[in-house]
C-alpha positions as CSV (number, residue, x, y, z in Angstrom):
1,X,-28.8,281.7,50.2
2,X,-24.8,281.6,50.8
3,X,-24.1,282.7,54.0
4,X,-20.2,283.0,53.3
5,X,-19.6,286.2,52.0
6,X,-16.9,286.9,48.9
7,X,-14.0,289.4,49.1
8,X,-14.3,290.3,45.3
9,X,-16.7,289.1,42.3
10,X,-17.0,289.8,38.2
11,X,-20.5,291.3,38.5
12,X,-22.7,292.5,42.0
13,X,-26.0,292.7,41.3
14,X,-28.6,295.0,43.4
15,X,-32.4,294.6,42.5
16,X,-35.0,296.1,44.9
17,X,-36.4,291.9,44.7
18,X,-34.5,288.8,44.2
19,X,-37.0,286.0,43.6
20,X,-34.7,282.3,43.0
21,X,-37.5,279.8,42.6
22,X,-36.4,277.5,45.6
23,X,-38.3,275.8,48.4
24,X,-40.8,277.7,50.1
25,X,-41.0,280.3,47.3
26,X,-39.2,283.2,49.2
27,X,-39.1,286.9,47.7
28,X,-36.0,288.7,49.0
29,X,-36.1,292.7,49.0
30,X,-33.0,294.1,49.4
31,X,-30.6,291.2,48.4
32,X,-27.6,291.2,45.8
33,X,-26.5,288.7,43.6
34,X,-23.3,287.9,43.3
35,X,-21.4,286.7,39.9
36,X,-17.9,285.3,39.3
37,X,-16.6,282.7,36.2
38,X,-20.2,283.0,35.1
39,X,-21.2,281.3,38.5
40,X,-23.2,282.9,41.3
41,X,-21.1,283.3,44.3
42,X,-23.2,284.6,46.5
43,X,-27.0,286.3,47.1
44,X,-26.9,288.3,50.6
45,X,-28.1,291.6,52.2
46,X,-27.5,294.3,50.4
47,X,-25.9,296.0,53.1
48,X,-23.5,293.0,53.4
49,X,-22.8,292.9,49.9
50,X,-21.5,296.4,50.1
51,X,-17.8,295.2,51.1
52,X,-17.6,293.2,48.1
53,X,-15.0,294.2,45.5
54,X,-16.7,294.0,42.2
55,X,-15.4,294.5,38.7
56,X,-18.7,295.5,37.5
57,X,-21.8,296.9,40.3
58,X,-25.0,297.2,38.6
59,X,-28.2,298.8,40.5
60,X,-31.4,298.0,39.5
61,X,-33.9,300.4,41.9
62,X,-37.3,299.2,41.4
63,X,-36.5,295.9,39.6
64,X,-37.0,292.5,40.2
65,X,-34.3,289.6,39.0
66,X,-35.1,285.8,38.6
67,X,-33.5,283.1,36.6
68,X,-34.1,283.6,32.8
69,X,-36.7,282.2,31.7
70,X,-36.6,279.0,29.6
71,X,-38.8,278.0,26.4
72,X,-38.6,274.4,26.5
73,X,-40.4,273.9,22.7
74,X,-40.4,275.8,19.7
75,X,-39.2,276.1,16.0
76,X,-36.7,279.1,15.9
77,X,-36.7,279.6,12.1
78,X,-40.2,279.4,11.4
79,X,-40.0,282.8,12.6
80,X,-39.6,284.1,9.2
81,X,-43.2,283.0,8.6
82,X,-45.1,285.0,11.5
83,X,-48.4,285.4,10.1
84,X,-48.1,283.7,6.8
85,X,-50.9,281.2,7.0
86,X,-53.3,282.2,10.0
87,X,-56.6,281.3,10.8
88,X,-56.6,277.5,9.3
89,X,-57.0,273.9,11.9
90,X,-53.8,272.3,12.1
91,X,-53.7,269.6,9.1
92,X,-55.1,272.5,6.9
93,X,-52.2,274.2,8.3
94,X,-49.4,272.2,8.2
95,X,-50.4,270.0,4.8
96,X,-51.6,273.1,2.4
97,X,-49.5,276.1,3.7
98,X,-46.3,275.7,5.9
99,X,-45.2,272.1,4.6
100,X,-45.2,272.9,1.2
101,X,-43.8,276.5,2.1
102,X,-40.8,274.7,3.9
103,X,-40.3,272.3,1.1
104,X,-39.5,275.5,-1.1
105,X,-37.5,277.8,1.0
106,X,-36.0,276.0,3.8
107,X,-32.3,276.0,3.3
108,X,-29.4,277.0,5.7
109,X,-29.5,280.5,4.9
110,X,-33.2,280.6,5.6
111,X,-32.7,278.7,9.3
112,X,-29.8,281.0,10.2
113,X,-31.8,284.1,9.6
114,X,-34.7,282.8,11.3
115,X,-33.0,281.4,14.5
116,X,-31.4,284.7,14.7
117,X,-35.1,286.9,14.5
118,X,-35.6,284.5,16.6
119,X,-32.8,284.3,19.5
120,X,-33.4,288.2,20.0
121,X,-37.3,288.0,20.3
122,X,-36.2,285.6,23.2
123,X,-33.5,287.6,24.7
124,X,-35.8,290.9,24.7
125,X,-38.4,289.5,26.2
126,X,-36.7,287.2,29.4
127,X,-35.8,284.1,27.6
128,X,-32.2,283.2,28.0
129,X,-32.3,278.9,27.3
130,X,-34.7,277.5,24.6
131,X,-35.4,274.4,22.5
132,X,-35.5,274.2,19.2
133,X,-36.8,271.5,16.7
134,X,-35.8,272.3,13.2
135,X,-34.3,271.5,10.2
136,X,-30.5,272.0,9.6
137,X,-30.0,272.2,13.5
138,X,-26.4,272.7,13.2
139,X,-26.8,276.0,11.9
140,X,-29.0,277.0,14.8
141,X,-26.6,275.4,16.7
142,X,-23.8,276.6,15.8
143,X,-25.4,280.6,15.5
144,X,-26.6,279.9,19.6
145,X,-23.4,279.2,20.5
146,X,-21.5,282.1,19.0
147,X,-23.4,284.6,20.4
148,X,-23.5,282.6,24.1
149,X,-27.4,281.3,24.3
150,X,-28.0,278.0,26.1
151,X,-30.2,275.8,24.0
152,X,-31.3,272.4,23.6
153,X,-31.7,270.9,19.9
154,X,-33.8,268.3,19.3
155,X,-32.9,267.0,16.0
156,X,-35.9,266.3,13.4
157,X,-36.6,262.7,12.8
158,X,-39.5,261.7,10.0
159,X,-40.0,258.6,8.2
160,X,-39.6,259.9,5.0
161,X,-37.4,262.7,2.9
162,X,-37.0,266.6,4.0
163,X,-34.7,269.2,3.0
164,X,-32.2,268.0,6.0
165,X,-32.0,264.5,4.5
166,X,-33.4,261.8,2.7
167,X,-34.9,259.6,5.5
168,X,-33.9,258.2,9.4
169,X,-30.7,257.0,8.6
170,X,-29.3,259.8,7.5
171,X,-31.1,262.1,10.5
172,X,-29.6,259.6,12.9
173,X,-26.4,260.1,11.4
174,X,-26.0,263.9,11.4
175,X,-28.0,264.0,14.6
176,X,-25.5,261.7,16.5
177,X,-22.8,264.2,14.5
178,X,-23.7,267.0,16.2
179,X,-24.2,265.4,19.3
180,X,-20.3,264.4,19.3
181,X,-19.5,267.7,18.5
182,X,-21.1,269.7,21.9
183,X,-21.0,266.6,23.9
184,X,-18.5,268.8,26.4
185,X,-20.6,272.2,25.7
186,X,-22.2,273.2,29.1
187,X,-24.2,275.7,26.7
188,X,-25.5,273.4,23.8
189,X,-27.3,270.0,24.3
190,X,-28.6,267.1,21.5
191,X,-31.7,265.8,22.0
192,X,-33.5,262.9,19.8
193,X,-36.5,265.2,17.8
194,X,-38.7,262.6,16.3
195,X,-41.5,264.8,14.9
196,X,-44.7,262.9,16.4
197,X,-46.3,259.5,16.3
198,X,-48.2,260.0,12.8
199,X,-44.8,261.0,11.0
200,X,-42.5,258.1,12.5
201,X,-42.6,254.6,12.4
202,X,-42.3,251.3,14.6
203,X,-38.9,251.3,13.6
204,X,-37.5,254.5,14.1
205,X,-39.1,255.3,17.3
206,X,-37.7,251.8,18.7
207,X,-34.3,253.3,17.5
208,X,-34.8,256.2,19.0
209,X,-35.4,254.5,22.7
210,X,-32.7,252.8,22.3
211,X,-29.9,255.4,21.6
212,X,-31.9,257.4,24.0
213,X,-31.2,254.8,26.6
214,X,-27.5,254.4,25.6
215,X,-26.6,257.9,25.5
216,X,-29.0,259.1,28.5
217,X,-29.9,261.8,25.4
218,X,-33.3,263.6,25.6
219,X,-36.5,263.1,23.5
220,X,-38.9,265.3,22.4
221,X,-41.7,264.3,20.3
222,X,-45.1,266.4,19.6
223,X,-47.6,264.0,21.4
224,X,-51.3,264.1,21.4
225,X,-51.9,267.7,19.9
226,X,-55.4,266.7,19.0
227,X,-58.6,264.6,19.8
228,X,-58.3,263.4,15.8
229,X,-54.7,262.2,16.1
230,X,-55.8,260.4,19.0
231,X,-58.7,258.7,17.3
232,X,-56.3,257.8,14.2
233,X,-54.3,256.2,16.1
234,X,-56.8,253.9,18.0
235,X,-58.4,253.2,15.0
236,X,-55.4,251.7,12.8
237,X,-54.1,250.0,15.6
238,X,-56.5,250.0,18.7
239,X,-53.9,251.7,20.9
240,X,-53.4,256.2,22.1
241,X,-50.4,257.6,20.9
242,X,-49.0,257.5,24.6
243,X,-49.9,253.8,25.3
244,X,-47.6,253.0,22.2
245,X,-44.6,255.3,22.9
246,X,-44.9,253.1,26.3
247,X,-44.6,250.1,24.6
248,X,-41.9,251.1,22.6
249,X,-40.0,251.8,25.7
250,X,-40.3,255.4,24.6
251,X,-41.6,256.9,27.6
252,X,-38.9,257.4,30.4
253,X,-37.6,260.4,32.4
254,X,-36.1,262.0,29.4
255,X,-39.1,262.0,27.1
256,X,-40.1,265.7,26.7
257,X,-44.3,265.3,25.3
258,X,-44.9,268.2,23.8
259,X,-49.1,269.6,23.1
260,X,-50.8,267.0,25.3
261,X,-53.7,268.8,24.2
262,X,-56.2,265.9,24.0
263,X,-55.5,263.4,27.3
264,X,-57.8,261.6,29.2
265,X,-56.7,260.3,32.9
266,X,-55.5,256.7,31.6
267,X,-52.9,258.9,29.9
268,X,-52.5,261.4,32.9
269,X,-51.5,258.2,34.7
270,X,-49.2,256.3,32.6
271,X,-47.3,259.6,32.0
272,X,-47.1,260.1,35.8
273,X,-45.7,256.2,36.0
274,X,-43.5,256.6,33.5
275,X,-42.0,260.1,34.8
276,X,-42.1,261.6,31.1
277,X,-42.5,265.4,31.1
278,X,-45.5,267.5,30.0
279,X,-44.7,270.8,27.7
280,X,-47.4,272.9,27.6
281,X,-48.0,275.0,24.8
282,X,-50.9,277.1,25.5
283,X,-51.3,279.5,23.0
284,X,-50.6,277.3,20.0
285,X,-53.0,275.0,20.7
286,X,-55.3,277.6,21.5
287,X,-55.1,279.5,18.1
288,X,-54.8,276.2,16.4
289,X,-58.0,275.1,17.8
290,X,-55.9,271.9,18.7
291,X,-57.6,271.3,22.8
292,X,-57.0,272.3,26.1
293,X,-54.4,270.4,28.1
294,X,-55.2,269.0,31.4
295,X,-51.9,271.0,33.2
296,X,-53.7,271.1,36.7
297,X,-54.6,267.3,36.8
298,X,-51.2,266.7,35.2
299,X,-49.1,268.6,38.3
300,X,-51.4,267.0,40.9
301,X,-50.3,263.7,39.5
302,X,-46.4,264.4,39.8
303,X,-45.8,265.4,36.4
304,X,-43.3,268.2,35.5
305,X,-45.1,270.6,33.7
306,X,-42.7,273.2,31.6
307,X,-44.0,276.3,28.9
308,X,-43.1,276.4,25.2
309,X,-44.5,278.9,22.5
310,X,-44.1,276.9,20.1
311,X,-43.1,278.5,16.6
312,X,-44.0,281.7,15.7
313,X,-46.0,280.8,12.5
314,X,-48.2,279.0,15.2
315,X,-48.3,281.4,18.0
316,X,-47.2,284.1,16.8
317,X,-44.8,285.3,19.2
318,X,-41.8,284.1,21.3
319,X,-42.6,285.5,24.1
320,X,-42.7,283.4,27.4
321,X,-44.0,285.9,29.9
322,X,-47.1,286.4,27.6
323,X,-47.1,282.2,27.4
324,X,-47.0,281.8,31.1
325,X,-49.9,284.6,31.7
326,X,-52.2,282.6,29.2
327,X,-51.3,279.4,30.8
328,X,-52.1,280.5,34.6
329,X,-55.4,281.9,33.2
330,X,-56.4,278.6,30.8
331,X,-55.3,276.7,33.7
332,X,-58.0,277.6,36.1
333,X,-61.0,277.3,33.3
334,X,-59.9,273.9,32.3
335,X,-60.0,272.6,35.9
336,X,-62.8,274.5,37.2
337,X,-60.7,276.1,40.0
338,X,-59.3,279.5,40.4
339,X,-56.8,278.3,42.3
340,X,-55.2,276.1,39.7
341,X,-52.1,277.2,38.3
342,X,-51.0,279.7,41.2
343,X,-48.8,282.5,40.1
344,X,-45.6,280.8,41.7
345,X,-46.6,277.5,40.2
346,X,-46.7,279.7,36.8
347,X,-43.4,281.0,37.4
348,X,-41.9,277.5,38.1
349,X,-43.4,276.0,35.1
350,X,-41.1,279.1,32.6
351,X,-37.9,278.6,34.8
352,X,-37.0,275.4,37.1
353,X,-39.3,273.2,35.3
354,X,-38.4,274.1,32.0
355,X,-34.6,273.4,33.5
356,X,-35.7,269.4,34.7
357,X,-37.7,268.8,31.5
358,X,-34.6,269.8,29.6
359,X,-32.3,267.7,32.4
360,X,-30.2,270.6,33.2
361,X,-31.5,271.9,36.0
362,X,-28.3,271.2,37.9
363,X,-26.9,274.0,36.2
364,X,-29.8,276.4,35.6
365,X,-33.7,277.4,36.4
366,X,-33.3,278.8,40.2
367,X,-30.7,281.3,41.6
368,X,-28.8,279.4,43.7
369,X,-25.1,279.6,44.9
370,X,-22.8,277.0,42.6
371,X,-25.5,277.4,39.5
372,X,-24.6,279.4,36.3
373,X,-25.5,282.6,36.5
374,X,-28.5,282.6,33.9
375,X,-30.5,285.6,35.5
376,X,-33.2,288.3,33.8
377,X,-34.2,291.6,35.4
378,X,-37.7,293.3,35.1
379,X,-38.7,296.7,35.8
380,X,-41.7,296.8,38.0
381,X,-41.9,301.0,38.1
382,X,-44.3,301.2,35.1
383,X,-48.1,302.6,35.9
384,X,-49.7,298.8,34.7
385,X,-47.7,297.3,37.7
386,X,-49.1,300.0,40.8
387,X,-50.1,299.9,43.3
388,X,-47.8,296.5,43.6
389,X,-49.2,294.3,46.2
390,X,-47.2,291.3,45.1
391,X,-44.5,290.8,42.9
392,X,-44.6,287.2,41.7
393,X,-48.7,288.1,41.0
394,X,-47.7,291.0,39.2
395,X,-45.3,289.0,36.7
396,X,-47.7,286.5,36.0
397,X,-51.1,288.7,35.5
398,X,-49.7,291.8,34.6
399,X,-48.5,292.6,31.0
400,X,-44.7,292.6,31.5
401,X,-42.6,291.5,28.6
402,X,-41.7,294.8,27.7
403,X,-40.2,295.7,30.4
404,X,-37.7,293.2,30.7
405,X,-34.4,295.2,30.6
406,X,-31.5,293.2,31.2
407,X,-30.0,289.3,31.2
408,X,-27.0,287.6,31.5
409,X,-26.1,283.5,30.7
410,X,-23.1,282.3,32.1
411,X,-22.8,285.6,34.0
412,X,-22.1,287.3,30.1
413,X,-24.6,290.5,29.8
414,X,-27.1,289.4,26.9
415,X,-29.4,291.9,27.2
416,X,-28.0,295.9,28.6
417,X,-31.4,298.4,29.5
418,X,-33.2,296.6,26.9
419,X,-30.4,296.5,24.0
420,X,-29.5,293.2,22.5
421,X,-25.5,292.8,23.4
422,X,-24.8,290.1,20.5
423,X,-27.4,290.9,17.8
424,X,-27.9,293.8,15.4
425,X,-31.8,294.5,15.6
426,X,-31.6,296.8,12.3
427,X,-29.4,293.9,10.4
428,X,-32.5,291.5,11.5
429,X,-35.4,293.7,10.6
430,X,-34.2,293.6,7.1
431,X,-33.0,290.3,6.7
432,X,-36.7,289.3,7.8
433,X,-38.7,291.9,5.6
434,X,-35.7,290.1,2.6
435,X,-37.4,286.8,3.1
436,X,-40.9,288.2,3.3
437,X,-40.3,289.9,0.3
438,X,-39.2,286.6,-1.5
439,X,-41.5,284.2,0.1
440,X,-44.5,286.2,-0.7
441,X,-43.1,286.8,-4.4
442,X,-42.8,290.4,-4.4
């Protein structure tokens, strides 16, 4: 923590706990957080804090603050079909009901109202940074950056026509577009989206290292989600999924593999080699029947391991906390151990991890003096959380996403006692029962 001590500051902070995600894991009781230009200035004693000038003091008796949480895969807009098409394996899924649902409806109207259903699920339950994979990403993009969300947009690449465009080239195109346009944003980040292995060829993925490697951009592709994609795979051309992403010179230290549902230790290895990230999306694959990913084995090998929920016609919530209890829980079945997945391993893989998956944990993902000030308070007071032994153990095991009552992003106050600061929940509500109401032809 800073052990200089500020005469004056935009926001001072006072929690009963401060936990930053930083070496050796420390809870601090009694500890303010300091905020000025949307930068944290200082955390110190609370008593110490007390001669600091601030514009704006908030106390937060009985409530914990840690960075904001940070959903590191998902599909905003599919919000608008929560619950549409449940119960079905994923090809049933995806080929007979959300594919041809898409090919209808999805226009920018449709994205825009379902990234914003979306962005307030998030904020209300401790997200404050997510990424998105989508159709008409500038839309979502532009939406996220009015109302002052961090975000990382992975724009869709297939091999053949969507309702974004008519094929690679012109994804490239309008994906390199939008990248020019927030190169300078320290909110907003491009990333390479091609959808997964079985939907994009040879050529495109080569294409895709390549620009990757000349813009230092991100990749995220959906990457062995199944045991049968896996088997396709080897048998058209004898080789997994991963081992030809390597050969393609797709798997570096900006590759963001998303599911890794079906993966044996060959792949667990070259993963490791290659320092590609693992995005673990444990309810998803749960309810989709898709496989249990190996996280335990993954993090003993040195792989970054960071949470996504996926989309909500998949999940079917947005909510991270709930992600991260599911994931500490099907971590320590899959490996056998109940040690596996320890509650402060949990909370690293929602915040700092999600931050170096993402490459921006320079600026975000720990509280830390000179990092923005992305920060989320939760209120441990409620009967579900007594008698509280431990904090970090009660976040993870206990239900808690309700009680998330306040964020900020950039120091700018996102979520006030609960209320959403940027979004109108009533104007939401009805725009999303408006596109029930016509996608369900009623």
């Amino acid at each position: 923590m800073s052990e200089a001590i500020p005469t004056v500051a935009d926001t001072l902070i006072f929690p009963r706990w401060i936990l930053p995600i930083t070496d050796g894991d420390p809870i601090l009781e009694n500890h303010a957080l300091a905020i000025s230009g949307g930068v944290i200035t200082a955390i110190l004693p609370s008593e110490q804090a007390r001669s600091v000038v601030a514009k704006e003091r908030v106390d937060l008796p009985g409530q914990i603050v840690l960075p904001g949480l940070i959903n590191a895969h998902g599909h905003a807009a599919m919000s608008l079909l929560r619950g549409m098409a449940d119960d079905y394996p994923l090809m049933t899924w995806l080929n007979d009901h959300i594919w041809p649902t898409e090919g209808r409806w999805v226009s920018e109207e449709f994205v825009r109202d379902g990234a914003a259903l979306a962005l307030a699920e998030m904020l209300k339950t401790g997200t404050t940074c997510f990424s998105d994979m989508y159709f008409f990403p500038e839309v979502a993009a532009e939406l996220t950056h009015r109302i002052g969300m961090r975000a990382q947009f992975a724009f869709p690449i297939f091999d053949f026509p969507c309702a974004w465009g008519s094929g690679p080239d012109e994804y490239f195109a309008k994906g390199l577009t939008l990248r020019d346009k927030y190169k300078q944003s320290d909110l907003i980040s491009i990333a390479f989206g091609p959808h997964a292995p079985y939907t994009v060829g040879d050529a495109a993925l080569s294409r895709v290292a390549m620009l990757s490697a000349e813009t230092e951009a991100p990749v995220q592709i959906h990457l062995h989600e199944t045991q049968t994609e896996v088997d396709d795979a080897v048998g058209a051309d004898g080789r997994r999924p991963i081992q030809r992403l390597a050969d393609l010179g797709l798997l570096t230290p900006r590759t963001q593999c998303v599911h890794l549902a079906a993966v044996s230790d060959e792949d667990v290895a070259l993963l490791a080699t290659h320092g590609s990230h693992a995005i673990h999306c444990p309810e998803s694959n749960l309810k989709l029947a898709s496989g249990f990913s190996p996280v335990e084995k993954m993090r003993r090998a040195g792989i970054n391991v960071a949470l996504g929920t996926d989309g909500a016609a998949s999940n079917n919530d947005l909510d991270l906390l709930g992600e991260m209890r599911t994931a500490a829980l099907l971590a320590k079945a899959v490996a056998g151990d109940a040690t596996a997945l320890p509650d402060m391993a949990a909370l690293r893989c929602a915040t700092l991890n999600g931050a170096k998956a993402l490459g921006i944990d320079h600026l975000v993902g720990s509280l830390e003096v000179g990092k923005q000030a992305d920060l989320i308070s939760i209120d441990l007071t409620d009967l579900a959380q007594q008698p509280l032994y431990s904090p970090s153990s009660q976040m993870v095991y206990s239900n808690v996403s309700h009680r998330v009552r306040n964020s900020w992003i950039k120091g700018q106050r996102m979520l006030d006692n609960g209320a959403l600061t940027q979004l109108d929940s009533q104007e939401l509500a009805a725009k999303a029962e408006y596109w029930r109401q016509r996608i369900s032809g009623v």
